[in-house]
C-alpha positions in Angstrom: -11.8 18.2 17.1 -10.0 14.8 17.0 -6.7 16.1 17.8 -8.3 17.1 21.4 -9.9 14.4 21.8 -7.1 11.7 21.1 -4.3 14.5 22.6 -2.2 14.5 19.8 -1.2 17.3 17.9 -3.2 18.4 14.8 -0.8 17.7 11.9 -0.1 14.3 13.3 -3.8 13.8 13.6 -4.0 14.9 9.7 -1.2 11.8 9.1 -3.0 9.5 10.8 -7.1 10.7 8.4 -5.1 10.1 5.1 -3.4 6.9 4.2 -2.6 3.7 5.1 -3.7 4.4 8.8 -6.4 2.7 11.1 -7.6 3.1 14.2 -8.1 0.2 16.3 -11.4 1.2 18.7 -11.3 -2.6 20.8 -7.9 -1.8 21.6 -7.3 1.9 21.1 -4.4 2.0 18.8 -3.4 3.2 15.7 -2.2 0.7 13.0 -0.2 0.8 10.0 -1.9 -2.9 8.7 -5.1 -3.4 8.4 -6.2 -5.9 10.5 -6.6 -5.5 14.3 -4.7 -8.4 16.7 -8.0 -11.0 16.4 -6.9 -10.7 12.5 -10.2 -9.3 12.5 -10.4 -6.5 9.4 -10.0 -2.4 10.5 -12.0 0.6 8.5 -9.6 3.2 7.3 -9.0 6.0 9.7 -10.4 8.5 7.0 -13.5 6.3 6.7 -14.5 6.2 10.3 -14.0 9.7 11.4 -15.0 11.4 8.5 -16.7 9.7 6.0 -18.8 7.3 8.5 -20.1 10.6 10.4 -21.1 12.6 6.9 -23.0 9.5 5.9 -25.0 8.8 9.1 -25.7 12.4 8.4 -27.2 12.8 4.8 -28.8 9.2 5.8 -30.9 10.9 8.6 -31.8 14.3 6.8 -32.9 11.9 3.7 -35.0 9.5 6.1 -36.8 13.0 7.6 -34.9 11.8 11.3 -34.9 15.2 12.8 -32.8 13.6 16.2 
């Protein structure tokens, strides 16, 4: 699903989830440091694409949010 929708191809995409990677949204880049150009600190890549996503999702079953 993210390989498609950042165009890369899906074994770099699976480089970029584990590691030392993060994604800069503001500026849409990938980084190797973590800190974005503002100094300003990043989440893992693993974090926000997959770990963020399953946790907003328990959160809501748990809180009874059917939306």
């Amino acid at each position: 699903m993210y390989s498609t929708k950042f165009k890369i191809e899906e074994s770099k995409m699976m480089e970029k989830l584990w590691g030392d990677n993060y994604f800069d949204a503001k500026n849409k880049v990938w980084r190797k440091e973590g800190l974005d150009k503002d100094e300003k600190p990043l989440a893992r890549a693993f974090c926000t694409f997959v770990m963020d996503p399953i946790l907003k999702l328990a959160r809501s079953i748990m809180d009874g949010n059917l939306e």
